[in-house]
BAKE-115773 format. One record per atom (N, C-alpha, C): residue in one letter; residue number from 0; x, y, z. Coordinates in Angstrom, 1 decimal, decimal comma. Example, Ala and Ser with C-alpha at 12.3 -4.5 7.8 and 13.67 -1.06 7.14 Angstrom:
2
  residuo  num      px      py      pz
        A    0    13,2    -5,7     7,8
        A    0    12,3    -4,5     7,8
        A    0    13,2    -3,3     7,8
        S    1    12,8    -2,2     7,1
        S    1    13,7    -1,1     7,1
        S    1    12,9     0,0     7,9
end
This chain:
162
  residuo  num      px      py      pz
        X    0    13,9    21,0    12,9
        X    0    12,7    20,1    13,0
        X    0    13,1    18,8    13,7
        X    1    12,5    18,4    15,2
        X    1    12,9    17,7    15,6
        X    1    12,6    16,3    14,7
        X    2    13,0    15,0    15,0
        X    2    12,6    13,6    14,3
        X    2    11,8    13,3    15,4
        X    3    10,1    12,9    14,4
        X    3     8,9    11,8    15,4
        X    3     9,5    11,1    16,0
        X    4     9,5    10,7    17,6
        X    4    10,2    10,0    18,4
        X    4     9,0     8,3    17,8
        X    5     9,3     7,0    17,8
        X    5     8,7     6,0    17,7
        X    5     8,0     5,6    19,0
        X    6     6,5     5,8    18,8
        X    6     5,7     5,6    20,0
        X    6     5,1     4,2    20,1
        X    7     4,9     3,7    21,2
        X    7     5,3     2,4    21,8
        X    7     3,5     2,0    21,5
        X    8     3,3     0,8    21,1
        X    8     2,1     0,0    20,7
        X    8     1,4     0,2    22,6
        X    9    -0,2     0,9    22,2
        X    9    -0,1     1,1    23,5
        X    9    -0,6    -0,7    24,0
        X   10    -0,5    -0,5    25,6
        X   10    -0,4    -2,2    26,0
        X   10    -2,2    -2,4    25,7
        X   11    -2,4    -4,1    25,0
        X   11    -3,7    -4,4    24,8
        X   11    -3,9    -3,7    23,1
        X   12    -3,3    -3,2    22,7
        X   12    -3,4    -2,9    21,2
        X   12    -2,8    -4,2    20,5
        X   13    -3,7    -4,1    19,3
        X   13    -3,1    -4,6    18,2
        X   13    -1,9    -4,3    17,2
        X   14    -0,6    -4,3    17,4
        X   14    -0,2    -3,8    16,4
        X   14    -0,2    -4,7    15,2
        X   15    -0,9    -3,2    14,2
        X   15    -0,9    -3,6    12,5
        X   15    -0,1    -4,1    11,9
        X   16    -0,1    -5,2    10,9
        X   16     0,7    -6,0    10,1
        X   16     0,4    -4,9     8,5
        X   17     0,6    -4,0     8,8
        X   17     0,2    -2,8     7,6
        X   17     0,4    -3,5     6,5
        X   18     1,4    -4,3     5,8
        X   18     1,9    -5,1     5,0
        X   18     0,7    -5,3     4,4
        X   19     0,2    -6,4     5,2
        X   19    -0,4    -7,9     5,0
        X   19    -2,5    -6,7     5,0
        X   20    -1,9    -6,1     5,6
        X   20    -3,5    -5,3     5,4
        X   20    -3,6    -4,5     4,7
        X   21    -2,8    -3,8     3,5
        X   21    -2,4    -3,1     2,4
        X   21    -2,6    -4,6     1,2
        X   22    -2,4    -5,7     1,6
        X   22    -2,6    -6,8     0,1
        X   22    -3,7    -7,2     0,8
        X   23    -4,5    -7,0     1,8
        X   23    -6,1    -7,4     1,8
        X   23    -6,9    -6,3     1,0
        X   24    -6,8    -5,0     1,4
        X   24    -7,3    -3,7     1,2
        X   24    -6,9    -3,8    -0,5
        X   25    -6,2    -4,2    -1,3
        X   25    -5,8    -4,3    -2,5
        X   25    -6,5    -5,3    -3,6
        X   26    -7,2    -6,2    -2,8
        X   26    -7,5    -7,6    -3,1
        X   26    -9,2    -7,1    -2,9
        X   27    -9,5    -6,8    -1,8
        X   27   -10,7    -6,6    -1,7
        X   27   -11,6    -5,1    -2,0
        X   28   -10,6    -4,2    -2,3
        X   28   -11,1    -2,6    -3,0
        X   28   -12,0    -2,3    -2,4
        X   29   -12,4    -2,6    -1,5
        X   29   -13,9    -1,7    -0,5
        X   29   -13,9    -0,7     0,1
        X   30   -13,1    -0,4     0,8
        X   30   -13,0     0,6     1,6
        X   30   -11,3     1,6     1,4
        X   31   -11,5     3,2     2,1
        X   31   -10,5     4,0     2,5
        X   31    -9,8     3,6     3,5
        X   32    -8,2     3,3     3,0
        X   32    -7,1     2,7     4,6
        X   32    -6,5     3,9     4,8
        X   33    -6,4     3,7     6,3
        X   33    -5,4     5,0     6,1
        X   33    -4,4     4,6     7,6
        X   34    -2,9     4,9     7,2
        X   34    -1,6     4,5     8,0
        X   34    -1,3     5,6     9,0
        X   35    -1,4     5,9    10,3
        X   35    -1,4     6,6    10,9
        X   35     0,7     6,6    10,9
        X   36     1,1     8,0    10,8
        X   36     2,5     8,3    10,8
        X   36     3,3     7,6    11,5
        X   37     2,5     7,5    13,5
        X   37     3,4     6,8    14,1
        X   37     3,3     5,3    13,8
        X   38     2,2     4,6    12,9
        X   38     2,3     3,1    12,7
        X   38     3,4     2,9    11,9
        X   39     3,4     3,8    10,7
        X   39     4,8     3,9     9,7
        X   39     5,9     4,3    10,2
        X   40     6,2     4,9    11,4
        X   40     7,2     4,9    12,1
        X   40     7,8     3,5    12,8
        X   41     6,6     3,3    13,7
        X   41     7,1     1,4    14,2
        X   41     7,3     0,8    13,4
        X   42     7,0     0,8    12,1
        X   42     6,9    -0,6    11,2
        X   42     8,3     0,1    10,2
        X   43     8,8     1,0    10,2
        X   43     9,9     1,3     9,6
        X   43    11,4     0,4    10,8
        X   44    11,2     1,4    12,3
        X   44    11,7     1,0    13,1
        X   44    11,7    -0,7    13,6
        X   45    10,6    -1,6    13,0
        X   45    11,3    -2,6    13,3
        X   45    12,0    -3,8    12,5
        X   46    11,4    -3,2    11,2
        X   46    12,1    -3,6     9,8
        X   46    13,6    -3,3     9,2
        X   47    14,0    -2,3    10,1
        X   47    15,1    -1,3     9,2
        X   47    16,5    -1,5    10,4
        X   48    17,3    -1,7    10,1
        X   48    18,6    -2,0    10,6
        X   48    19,8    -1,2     9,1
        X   49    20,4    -0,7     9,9
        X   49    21,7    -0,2     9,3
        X   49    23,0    -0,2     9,5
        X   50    24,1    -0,6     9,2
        X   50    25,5    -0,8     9,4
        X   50    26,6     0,1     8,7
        X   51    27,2     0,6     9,0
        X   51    28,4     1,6     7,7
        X   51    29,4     0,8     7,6
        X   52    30,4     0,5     6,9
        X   52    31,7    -0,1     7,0
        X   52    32,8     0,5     7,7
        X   53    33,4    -0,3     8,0
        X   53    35,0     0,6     8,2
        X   53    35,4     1,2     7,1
        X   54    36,3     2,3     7,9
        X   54    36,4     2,9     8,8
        X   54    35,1     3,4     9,5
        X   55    34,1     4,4     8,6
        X   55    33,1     4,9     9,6
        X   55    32,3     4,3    10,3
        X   56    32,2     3,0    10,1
        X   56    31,1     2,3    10,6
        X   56    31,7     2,3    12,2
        X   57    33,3     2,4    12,4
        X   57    33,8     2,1    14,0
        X   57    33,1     3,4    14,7
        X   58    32,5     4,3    14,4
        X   58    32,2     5,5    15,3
        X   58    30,7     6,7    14,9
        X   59    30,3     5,9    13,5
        X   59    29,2     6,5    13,4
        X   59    28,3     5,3    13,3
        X   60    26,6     5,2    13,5
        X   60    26,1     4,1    13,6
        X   60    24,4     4,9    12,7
        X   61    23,8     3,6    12,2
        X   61    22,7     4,4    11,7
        X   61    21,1     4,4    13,2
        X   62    21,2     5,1    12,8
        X   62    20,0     4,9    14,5
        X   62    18,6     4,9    13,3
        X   63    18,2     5,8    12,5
        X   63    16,4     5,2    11,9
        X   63    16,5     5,8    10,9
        X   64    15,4     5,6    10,0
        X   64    14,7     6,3     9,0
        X   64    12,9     6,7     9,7
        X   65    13,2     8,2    10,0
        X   65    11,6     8,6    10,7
        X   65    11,1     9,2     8,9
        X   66     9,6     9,4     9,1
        X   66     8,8     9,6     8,2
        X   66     8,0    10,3     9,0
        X   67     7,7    11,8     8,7
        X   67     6,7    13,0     8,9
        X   67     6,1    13,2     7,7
        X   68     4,3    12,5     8,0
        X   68     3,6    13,4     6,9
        X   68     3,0    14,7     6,7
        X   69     2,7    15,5     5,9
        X   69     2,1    16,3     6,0
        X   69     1,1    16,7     5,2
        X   70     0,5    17,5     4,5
        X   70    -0,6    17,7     3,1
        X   70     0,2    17,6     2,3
        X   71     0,4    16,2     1,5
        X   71     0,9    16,5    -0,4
        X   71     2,6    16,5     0,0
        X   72     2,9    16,1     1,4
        X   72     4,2    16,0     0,9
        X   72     5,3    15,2     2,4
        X   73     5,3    14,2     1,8
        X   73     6,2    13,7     3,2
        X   73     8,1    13,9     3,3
        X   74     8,3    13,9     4,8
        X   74     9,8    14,3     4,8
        X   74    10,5    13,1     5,5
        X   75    11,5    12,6     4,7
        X   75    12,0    11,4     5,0
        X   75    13,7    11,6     5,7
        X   76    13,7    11,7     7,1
        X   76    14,6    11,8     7,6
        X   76    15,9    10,6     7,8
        X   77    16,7    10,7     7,2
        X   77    17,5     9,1     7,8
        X   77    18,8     9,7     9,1
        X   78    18,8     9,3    10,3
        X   78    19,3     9,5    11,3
        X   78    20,7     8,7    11,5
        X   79    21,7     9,0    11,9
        X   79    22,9     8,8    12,3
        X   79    23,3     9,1    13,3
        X   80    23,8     8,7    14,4
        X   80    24,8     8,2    15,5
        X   80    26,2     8,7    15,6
        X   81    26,2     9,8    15,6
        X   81    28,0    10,3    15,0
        X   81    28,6    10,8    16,8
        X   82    29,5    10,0    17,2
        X   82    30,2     9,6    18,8
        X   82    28,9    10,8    19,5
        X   83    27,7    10,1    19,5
        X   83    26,4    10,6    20,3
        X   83    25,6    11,9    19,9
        X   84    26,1    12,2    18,8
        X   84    25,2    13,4    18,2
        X   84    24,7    12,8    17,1
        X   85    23,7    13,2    17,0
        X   85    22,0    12,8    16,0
        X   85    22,9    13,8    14,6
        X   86    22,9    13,3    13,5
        X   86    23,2    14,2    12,3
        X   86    21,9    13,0    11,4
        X   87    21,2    14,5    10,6
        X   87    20,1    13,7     9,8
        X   87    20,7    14,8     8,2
        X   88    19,6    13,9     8,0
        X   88    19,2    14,2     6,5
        X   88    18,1    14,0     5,7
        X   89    17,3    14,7     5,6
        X   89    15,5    14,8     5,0
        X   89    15,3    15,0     3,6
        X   90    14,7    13,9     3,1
        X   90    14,6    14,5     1,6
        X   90    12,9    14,9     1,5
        X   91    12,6    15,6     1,0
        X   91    10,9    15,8     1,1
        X   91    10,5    15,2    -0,3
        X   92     9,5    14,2    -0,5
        X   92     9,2    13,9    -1,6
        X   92     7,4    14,3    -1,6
        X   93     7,4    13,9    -2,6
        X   93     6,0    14,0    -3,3
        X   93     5,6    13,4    -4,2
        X   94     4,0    12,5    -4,0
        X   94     3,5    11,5    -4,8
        X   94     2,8    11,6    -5,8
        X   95     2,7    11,0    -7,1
        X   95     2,0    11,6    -7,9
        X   95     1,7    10,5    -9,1
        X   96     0,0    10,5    -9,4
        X   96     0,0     9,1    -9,9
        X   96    -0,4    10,0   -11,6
        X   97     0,2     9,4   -12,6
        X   97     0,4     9,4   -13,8
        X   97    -0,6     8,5   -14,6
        X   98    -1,5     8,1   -15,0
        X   98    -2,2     7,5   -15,2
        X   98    -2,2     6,5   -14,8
        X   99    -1,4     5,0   -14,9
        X   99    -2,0     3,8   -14,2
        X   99    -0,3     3,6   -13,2
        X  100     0,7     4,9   -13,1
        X  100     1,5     4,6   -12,2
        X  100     2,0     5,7   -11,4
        X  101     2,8     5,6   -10,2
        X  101     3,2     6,0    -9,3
        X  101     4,1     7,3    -9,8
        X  102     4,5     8,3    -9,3
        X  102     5,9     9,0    -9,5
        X  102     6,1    10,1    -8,3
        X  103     7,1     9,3    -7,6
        X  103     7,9     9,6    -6,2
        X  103     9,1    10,9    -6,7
        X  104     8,5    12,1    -6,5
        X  104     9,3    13,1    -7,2
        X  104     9,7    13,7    -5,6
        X  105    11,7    13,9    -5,8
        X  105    12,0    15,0    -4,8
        X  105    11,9    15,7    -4,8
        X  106    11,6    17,2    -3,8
        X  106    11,3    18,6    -3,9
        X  106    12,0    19,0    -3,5
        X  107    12,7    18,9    -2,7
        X  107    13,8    19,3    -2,2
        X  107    14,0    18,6    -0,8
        X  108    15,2    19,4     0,4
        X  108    15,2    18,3     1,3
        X  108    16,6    19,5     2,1
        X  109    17,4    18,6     3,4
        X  109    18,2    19,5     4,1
        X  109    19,1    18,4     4,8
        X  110    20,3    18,9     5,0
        X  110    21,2    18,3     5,7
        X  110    21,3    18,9     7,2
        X  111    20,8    18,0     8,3
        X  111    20,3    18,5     9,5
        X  111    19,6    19,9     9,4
        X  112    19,8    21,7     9,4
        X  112    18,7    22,2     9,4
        X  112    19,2    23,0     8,0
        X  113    20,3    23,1     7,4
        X  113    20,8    23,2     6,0
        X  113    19,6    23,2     5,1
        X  114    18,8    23,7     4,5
        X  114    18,3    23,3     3,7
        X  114    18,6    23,6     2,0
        X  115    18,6    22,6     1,1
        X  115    19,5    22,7    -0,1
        X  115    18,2    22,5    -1,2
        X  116    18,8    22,7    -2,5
        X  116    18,0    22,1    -3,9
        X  116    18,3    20,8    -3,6
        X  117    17,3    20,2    -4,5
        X  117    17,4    18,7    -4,5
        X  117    18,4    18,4    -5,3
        X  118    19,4    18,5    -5,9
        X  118    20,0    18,2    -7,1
        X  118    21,4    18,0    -5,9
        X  119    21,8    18,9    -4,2
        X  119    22,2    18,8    -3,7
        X  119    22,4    17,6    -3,0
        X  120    21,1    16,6    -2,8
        X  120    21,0    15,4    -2,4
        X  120    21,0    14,4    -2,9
        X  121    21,6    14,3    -4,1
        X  121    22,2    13,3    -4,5
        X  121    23,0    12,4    -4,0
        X  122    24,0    12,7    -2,8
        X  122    25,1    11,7    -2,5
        X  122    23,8    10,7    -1,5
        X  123    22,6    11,2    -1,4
        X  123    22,1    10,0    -0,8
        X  123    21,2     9,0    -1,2
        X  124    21,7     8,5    -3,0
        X  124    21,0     8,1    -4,0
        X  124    20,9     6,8    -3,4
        X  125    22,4     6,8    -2,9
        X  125    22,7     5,2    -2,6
        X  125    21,8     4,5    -1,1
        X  126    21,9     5,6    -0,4
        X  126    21,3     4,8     1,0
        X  126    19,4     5,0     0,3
        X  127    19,1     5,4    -0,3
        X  127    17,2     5,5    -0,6
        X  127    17,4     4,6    -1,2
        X  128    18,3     3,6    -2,8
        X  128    18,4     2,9    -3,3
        X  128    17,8     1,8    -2,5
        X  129    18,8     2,0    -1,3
        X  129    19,0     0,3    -0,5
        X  129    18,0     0,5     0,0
        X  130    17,4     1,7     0,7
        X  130    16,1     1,0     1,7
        X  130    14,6     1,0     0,5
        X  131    14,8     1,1    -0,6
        X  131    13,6     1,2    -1,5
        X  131    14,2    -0,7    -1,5
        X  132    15,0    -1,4    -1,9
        X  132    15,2    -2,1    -2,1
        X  132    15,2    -3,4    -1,2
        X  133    14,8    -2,8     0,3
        X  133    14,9    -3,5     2,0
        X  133    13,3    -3,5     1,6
        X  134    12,8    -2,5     1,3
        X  134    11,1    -2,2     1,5
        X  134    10,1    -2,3     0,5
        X  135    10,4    -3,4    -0,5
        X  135    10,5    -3,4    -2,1
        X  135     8,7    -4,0    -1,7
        X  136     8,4    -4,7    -1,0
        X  136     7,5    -5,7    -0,6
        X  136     6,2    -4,4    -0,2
        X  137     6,4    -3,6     0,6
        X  137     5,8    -2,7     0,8
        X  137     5,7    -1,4     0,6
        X  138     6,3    -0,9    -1,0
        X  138     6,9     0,0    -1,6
        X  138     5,8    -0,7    -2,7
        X  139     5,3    -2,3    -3,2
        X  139     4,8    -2,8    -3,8
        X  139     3,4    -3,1    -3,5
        X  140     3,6    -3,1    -2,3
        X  140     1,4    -3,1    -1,7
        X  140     1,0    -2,0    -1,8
        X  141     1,9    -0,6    -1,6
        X  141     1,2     0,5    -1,4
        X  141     0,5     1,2    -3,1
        X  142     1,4     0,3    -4,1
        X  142     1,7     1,2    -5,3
        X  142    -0,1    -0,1    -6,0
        X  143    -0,3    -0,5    -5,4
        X  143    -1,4    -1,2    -5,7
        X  143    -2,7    -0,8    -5,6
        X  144    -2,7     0,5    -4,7
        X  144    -3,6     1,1    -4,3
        X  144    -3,9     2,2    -5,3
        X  145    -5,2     2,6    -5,7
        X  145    -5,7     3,3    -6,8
        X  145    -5,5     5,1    -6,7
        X  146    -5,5     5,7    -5,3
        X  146    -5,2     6,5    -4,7
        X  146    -4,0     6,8    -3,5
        X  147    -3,3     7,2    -3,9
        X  147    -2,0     7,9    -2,2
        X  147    -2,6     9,4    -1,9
        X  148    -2,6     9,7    -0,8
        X  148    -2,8    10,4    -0,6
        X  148    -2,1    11,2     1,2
        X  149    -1,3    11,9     0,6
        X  149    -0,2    12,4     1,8
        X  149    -1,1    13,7     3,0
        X  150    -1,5    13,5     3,8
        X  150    -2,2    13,8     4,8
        X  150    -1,5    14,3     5,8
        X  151    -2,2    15,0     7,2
        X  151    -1,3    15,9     8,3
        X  151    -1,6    14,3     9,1
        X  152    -0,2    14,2     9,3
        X  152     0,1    12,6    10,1
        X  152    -0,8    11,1     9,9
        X  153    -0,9    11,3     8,2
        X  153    -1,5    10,0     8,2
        X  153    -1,1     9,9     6,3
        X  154    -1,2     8,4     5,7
        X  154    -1,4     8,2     4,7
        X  154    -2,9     8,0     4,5
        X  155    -3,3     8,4     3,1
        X  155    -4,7     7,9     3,6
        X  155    -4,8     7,4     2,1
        X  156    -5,3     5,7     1,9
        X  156    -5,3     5,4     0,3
        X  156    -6,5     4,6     0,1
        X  157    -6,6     4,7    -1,2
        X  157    -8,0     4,3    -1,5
        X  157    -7,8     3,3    -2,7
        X  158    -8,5     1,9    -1,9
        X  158    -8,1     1,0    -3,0
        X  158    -9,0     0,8    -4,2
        X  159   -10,0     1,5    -4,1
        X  159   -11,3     1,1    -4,3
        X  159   -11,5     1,8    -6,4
        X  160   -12,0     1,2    -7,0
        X  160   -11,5     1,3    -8,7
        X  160   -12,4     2,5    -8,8
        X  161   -12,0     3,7    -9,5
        X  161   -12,6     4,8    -9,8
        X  161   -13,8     4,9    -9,9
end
């Protein structure tokens, strides 16, 4: 499965402050928002920087975290730079609201086209840790919303009170 390449704000567009329009849409409950894939791709790609330490940090490099949605279940790719070859790793999660909260359950996931149980993907507790933790602000607008709803290349949420 190739990774969504990040497509370029076309010229004369506005690009979305999705953030800041997720705590309007939250504040004001009126209407259905919905994040088209490639907007959550730019706004991943311009927020998201990664570094490894030495040793590997001299020869592998983190290049993105892409995000493909699909119905009921998005696939969270994080990409690496290994001396010019792309090596990923996808966990597929799934959203699911519990009465007045969120629950981001893995389903499983694949190391480049490997595909494993989820209990396999553990050693990458630590790098979701940190970017839940980079993206805490907007991990926090979205969870404010009364509905998620995982869509073919789109989020689509509803702030609006039952």
């Amino acid at each position: 499965m190739p990774l969504p390449q990040v497509e370029p704000v076309k010229v004369g567009a506005r690009q979305r402050e999705f953030v800041d329009d997720l705590k309007q849409a939250a504040i004001k409950r009126s209407a259905i928002f919905e994040i088209s894939e490639a907007e959550l791709n730019r706004h991943l790609a311009k927020v998201l920087t990664g570094t490894l330490r030495s040793p590997a940090g001299k020869w592998i490099t983190f290049d993105r975290l892409a995000i493909e949605l699909e119905p009921e279940i998005a696939h969270a790719t994080l990409a690496w730079d290994v001396h010019g070859h792309t090596t990923t790793a996808t966990v597929d999660l799934q959203i699911k609201r519990l009465e007045k909260t969120f629950r981001v359950e893995v389903v499983g996931g694949r190391y480049g086209h490997l595909e494993v149980p989820r209990g396999m993907l553990r050693p990458l507790t630590p790098a979701f840790e940190k970017l839940s933790s980079v993206l805490q602000e907007e991990i926090q607008a979205l969870f404010q919303m009364n509905q998620i709803q995982l869509a073919q290349d789109k989020l689509v949420l509803d702030p609006r009170f039952p």
